[in-house]
N, C-alpha and C positions, 0 to 999 in steps of 0.2 A: 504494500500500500504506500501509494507517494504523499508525502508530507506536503505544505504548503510550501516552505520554503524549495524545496526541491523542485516543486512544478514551476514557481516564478524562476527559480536558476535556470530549468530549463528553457523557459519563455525568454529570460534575458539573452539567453547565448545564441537562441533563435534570432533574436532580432539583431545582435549585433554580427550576425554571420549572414542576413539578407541586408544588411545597412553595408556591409563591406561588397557585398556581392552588389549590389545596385551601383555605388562607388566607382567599382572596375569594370561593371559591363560599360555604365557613358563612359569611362575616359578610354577604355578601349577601343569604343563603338565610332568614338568621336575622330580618336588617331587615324582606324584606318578609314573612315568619313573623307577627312582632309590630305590624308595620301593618293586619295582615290582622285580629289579635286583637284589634285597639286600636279596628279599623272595625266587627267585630262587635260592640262594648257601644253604638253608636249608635242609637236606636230605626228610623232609615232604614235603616239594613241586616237590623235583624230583619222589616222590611214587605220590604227586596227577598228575605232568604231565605222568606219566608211566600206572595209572591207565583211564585216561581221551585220553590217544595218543595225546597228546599234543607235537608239536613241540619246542621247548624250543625258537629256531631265529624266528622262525614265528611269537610267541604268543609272549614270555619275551621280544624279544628287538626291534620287528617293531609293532604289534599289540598296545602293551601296552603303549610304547608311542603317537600314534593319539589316541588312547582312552582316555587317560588321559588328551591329548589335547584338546580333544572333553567335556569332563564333566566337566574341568578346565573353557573353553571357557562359558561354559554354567550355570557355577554357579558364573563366574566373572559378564557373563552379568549381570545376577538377581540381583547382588549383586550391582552391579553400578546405576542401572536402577531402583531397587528397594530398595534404599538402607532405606529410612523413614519406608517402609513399615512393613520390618520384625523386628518383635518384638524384644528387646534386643538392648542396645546402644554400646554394643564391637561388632566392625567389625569383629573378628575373631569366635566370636561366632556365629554373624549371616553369616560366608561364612560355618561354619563345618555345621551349622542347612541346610543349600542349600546341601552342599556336603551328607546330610546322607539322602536329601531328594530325591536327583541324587542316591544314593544307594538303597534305596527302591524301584524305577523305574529299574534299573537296574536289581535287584533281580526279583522283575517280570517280564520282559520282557523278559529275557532271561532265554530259557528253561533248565533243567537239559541233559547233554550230555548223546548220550544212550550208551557210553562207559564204563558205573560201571561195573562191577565181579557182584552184583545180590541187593536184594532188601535192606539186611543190610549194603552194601555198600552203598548203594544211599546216605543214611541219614549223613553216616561218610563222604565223599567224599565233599556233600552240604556244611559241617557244615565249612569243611577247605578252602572251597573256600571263603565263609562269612567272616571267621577268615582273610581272608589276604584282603579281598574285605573292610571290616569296619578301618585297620589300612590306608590302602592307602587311600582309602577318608577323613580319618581325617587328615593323616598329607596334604592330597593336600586342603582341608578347611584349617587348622591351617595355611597354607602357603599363600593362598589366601586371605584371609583374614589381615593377617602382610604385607602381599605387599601393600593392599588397603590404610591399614592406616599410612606408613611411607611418610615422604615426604622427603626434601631436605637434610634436617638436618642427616638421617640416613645413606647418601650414603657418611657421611663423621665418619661415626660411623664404617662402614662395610672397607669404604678405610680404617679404623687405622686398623681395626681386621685382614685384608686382608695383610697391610705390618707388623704389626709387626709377623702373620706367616711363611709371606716370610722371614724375618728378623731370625725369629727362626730357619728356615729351613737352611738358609743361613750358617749361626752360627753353625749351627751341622755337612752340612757337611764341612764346613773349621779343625771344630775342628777331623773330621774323618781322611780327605786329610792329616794333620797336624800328628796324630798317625800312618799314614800308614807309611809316609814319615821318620817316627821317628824309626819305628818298620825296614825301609826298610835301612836305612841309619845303625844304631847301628846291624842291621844284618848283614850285608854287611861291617861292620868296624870285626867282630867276627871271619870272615871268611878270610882269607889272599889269 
């Protein structure tokens, strides 16, 4: 018979192991989101989506993000869930090891689209889809894994990085507003 204290322990550990799992699927989801966006302004990705009929809003900016949500979600669990298990004692190691293991499944499951030009295409077309398919699972591993292991102390690491860019950003455009104003002022004295 579970006591009370035992069933709220258990409720608590529940919630801070979906509060961490939520955590790492957006920053995963997000990573590979903006790798996906970052690979679409390449001119080799507008020839693979030209080659494939690939819609660029479809696939690049609704698709790729719940995909990424999805494989994020899935290698956060394994990774919370199983985290003794996999071999290697750096969290970021073992979420890229989940994330290339999510990319192997994914290679196979999903079949070559019969939209190639002919049989020497296939191979080129394969090869660049891998190429952009192996950077976004690493950097969504790399990410997933650094979220796991920061705790408290980092969200006071990331607040400095966070203001002294705002800070920077600040400072640049003053000193801009401050040249215009200089440029608009001593032109405006030039001119009678």
């Amino acid at each position: 018979m579970e006591t009370r204290a035992t069933g709220r322990s258990k409720r608590q550990t529940s919630y801070e192991f979906y509060k961490k799992l939520y955590k790492l699927t957006i920053g995963g989801g997000v990573v590979f989101w903006a790798i996906t966006i970052a690979f679409s302004l390449l001119p080799i990705a507008a020839e693979f989506r030209a080659a494939l009929s690939i819609s660029y809003i479809q696939v690049v900016l609704v698709e790729s993000l719940l995909g990424g949500m999805i494989i994020a979600c899935c290698a956060s669990y394994f990774l919370l869930r199983f985290f003794d298990k996999i071999p290697t004692k750096n969290p970021i190691l073992k979420s890229v090891i989940l994330s290339f293991v999510a990319l192997v499944i994914t290679i196979i499951l999903i079949p070559n689209p019969p939209g190639f030009h002919g049989p020497g295409d296939a191979l080129y077309y394969f090869l660049i889809g891998v190429m952009f398919n192996v950077a976004r699972f690493l950097f969504l591993g790399i990410v997933v894994g650094y979220l796991s292991k920061v705790g408290p102390q980092c969200r006071c690491i990331t607040l400095g990085f966070v203001r002294s860019w705002t800070g920077l950003l600040v400072r640049t455009h003053t000193h801009t507003q401050n040249r215009r104003f200089k440029f608009r002022r001593s032109h405006h004295d030039s001119h009678p």
